[in-house]
C-alpha positions in Angstrom: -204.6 -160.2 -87.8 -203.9 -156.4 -88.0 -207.1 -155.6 -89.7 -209.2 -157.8 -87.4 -211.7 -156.6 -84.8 -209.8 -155.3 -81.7 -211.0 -152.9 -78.9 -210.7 -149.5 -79.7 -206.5 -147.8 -78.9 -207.0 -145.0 -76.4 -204.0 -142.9 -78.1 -204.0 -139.9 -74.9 -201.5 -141.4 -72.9 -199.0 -141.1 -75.8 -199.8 -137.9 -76.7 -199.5 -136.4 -73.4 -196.4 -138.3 -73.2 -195.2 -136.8 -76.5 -196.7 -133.0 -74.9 -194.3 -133.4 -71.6 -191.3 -134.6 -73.8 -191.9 -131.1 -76.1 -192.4 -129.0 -72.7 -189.2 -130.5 -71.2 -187.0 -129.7 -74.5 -188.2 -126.0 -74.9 -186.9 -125.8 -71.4 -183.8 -127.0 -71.4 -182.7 -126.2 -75.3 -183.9 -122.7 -75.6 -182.3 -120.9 -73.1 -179.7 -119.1 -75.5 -182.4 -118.7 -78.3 -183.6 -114.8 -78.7 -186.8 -114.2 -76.5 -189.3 -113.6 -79.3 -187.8 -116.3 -81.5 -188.1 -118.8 -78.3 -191.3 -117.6 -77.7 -192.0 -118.4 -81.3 -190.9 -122.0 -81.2 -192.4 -122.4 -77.5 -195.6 -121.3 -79.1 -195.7 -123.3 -82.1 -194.5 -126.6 -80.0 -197.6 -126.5 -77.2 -200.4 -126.3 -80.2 -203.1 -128.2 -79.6 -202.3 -131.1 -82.5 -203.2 -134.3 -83.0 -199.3 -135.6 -83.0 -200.7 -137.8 -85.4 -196.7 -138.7 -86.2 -195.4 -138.7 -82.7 -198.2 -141.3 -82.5 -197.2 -143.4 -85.8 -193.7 -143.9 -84.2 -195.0 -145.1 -81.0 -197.0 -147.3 -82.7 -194.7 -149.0 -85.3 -192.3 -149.1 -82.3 -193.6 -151.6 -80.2 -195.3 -152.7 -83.1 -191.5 -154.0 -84.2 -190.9 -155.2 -80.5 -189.6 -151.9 -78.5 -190.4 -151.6 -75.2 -188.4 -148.8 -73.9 -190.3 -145.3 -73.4 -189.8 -143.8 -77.4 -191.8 -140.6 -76.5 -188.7 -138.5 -76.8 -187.4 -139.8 -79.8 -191.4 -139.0 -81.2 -191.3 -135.1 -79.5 -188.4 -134.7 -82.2 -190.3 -135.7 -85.3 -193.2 -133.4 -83.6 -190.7 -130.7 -83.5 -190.0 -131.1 -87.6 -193.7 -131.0 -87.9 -194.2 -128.5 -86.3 -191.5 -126.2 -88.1 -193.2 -127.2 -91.4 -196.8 -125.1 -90.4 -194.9 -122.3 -88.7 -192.9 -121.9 -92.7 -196.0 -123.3 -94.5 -198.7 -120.9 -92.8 -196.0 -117.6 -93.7 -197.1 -114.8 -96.5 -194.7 -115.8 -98.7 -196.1 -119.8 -98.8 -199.4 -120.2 -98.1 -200.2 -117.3 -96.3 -202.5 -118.7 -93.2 -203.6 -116.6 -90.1 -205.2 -119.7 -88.3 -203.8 -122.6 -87.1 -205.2 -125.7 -85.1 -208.0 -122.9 -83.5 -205.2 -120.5 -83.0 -203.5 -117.8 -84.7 -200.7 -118.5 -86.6 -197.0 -118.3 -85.3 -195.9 -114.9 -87.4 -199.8 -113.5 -86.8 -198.2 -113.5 -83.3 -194.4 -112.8 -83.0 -193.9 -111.8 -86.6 -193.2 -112.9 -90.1 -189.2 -112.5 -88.9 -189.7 -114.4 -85.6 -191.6 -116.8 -86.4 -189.0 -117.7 -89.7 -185.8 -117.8 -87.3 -188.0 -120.0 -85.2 -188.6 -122.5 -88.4 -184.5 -122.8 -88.8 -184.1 -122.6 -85.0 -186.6 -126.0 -85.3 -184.3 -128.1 -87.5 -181.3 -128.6 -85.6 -183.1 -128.8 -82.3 -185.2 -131.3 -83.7 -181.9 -133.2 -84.7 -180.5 -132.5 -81.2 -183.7 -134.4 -79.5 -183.4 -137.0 -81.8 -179.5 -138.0 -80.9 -180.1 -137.5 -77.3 -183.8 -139.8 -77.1 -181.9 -142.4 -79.5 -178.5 -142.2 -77.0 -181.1 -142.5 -74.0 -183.1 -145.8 -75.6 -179.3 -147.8 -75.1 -179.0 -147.7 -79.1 -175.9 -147.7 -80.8 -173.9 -144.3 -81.8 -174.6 -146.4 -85.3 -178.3 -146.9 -84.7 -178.2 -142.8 -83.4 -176.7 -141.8 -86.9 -179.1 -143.8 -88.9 -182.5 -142.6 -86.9 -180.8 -138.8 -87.4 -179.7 -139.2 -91.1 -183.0 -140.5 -91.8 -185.4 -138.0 -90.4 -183.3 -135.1 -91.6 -183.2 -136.5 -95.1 -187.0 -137.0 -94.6 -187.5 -133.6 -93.8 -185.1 -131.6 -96.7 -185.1 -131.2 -100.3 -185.3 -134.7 -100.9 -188.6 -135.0 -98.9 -190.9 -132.6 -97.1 -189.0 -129.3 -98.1 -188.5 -130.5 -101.8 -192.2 -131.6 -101.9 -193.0 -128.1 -100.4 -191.2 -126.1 -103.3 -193.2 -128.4 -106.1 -196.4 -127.4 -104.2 -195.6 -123.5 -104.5 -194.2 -124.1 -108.2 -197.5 -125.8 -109.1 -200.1 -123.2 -108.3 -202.4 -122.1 -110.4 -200.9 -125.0 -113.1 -203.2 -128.2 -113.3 -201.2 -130.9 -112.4 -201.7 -134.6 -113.7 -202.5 -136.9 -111.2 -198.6 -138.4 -111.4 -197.4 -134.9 -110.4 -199.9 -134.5 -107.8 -199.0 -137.7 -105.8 -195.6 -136.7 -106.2 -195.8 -133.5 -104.8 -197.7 -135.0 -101.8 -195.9 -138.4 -101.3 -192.8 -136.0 -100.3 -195.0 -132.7 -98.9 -196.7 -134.6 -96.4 -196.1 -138.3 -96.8 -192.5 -138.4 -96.2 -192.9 -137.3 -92.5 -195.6 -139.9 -92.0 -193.7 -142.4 -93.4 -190.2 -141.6 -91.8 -192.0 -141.7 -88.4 -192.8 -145.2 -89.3 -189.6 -146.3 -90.3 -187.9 -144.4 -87.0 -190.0 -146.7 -84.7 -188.9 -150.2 -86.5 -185.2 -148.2 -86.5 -185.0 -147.2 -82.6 -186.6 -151.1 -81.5 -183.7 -152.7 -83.8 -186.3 -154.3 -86.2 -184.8 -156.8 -88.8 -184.6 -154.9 -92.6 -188.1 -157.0 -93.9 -189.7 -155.6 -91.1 -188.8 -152.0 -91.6 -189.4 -152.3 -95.2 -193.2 -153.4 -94.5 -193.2 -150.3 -92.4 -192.1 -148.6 -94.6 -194.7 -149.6 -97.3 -197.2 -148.8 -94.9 -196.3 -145.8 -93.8 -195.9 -144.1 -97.9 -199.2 -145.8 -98.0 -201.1 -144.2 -95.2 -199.0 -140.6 -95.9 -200.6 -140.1 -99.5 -204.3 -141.4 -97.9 -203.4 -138.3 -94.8 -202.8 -135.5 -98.0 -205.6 -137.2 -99.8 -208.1 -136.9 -97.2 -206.9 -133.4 -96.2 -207.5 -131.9 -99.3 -211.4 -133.6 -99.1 -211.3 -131.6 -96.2 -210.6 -128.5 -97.4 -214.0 -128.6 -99.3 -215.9 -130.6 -97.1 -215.5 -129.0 -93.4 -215.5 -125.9 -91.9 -212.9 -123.6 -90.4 -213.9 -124.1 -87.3 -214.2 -128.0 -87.5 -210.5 -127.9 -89.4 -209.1 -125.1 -87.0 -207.9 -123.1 -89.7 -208.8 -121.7 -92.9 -211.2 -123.9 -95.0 -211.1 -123.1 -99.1 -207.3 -122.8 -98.8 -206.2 -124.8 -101.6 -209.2 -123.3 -103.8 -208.1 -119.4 -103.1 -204.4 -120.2 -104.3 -205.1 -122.2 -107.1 -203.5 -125.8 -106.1 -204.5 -128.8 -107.8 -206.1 -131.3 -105.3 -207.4 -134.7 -105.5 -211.2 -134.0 -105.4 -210.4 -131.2 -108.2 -208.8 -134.1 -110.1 -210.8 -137.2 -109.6 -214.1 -135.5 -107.3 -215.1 -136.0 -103.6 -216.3 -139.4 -103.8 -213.4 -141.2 -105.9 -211.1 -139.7 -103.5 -212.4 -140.5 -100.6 -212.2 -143.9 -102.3 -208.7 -143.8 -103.3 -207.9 -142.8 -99.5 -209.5 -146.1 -98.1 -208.0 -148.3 -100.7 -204.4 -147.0 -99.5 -206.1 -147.6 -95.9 -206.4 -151.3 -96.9 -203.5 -151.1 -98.5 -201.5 -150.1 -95.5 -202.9 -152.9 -93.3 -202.6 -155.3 -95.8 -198.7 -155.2 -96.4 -198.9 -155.3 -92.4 -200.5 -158.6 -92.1 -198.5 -159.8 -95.0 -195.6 -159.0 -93.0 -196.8 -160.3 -89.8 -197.2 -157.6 -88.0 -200.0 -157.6 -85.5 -200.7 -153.9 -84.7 -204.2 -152.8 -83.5 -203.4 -149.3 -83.1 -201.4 -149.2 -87.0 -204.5 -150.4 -88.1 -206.9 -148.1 -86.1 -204.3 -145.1 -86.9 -205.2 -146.1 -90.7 -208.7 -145.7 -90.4 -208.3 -142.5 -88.3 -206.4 -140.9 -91.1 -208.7 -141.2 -93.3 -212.0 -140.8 -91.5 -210.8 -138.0 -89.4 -212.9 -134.7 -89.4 -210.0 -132.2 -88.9 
């Protein structure tokens, strides 16, 4: 069973994997891109993150029965991620000069630079995706559907509109219903579309893509839920960047809402949640499960 004892997943061989595939497309797709703007996306691709997402797609991958290399296909989700902090850490959003122990992308190259890079991000992240897809043997039908779905994942009907609720609702308390909305498409869309692109690119039947599914908006709202416990639990230098965010611009967070402890507790019970609707579904996973946990135990 998923949520059985297992040996501990070593996760460095897919994130190294997931590093080469991001090294290897800022070579070959960013030879026409402006130098500083390049720079900019080269810079923001090679930070030191835990590809938590990258990871998640592996995972649910072979999890649905791939067994073709995928670390492509999860370099262009990495990429979307990636264009979300570069946007999210600019003055006119959150305002951050740290990120993952470095400075941030415009603290470098440039509010300008570093916003061209963001749009530069999207349709290189859709280029990566069509090309890993065309590469794994699947279907130009197969390639539309794992594209579609992680640009719709990532727009205004996901991360980007979840983005826009989170600036509209500072310095407003929000009810807890708004709250998980803003985060279930903020940050929990990404999470969950990687899911749902691994069961996609292995070819997994519908009920097992829908349990990944379930899954993934499970563990997605624990990820937001334990990053804003964070934010008033850990330092900057454990979090590698600015601790007391959400606090200094006035957002409404779940431990403001329901307090450190009941949060933590509403993170695990999406935790068990997450593996539940796994073994429900059948699906023995070892590293889903321990990918749960992480998110929610994690320190940074």
């Amino acid at each position: 069973m998923t949520t059985g004892v297992h040996p501990a997943v070593d996760f460095s061989a897919d994130r190294a994997a997931v590093g080469a595939a991001l090294a290897r497309l800022a070579a070959e797709q960013l030879v026409c891109v402006d130098g500083a703007v390049a720079e900019s996306v080269r810079y923001s691709l090679a930070g030191e993150g835990k590809r938590l997402r990258a990871v998640l797609l592996l995972a649910a991958y072979r999890a649905a029965g791939g067994t073709g290399d995928a670390s492509a296909l999860a370099s262009a989700v990495e990429v979307v991620h990636a264009y979300s902090l570069v946007h999210d850490d600019l003055p006119c959003m959150d305002d951050d000069d740290m990120r993952r122990g470095r400075p941030t992308v415009h603290k470098v190259y440039g509010v300008a630079a570093a916003t061209a890079a963001g749009l530069v991000m999207v349709p290189l992240a859709a280029r990566a995706a069509v090309e890993a897809a065309t590469a794994l043997g699947l279907s130009s039908a197969a390639t539309g559907e794992i594209v579609r779905t992680l640009m719709r994942a990532s727009g205004a009907g996901g991360m980007v509109g979840g983005q826009l609720l989170d600036l509209e609702g500072e310095g407003r308390s929000l009810t807890l219903e708004e709250l998980e909305r803003v985060h279930r498409l903020k940050t929990g869309a990404l999470i969950a579309v990687s899911v749902r692109l691994g069961g996609l690119a292995a070819g997994a039947p519908p009920d097992v893509v829908a349990a990944l599914d379930r899954y993934g908006e499970a563990i997605g709202l624990a990820f937001q839920i334990a990053d804003d416990v964070l934010d008033v639990t850990a330092t900057s230098d454990e979090l590698g960047k600015t601790a007391g965010r959400d606090l200094a611009l006035q957002k409404s967070t779940y431990p403001a809402l329901l307090g450190v402890e009941e949060a933590r507790a509403r993170a695990e019970c999406l935790c068990a949640e997450a593996c539940a609707v796994l073994d429900d579904a059948g699906i023995t996973s070892p590293a889903l499960a321990q990918l749960a946990r992480l998110i929610v135990h994690r320190r940074s």
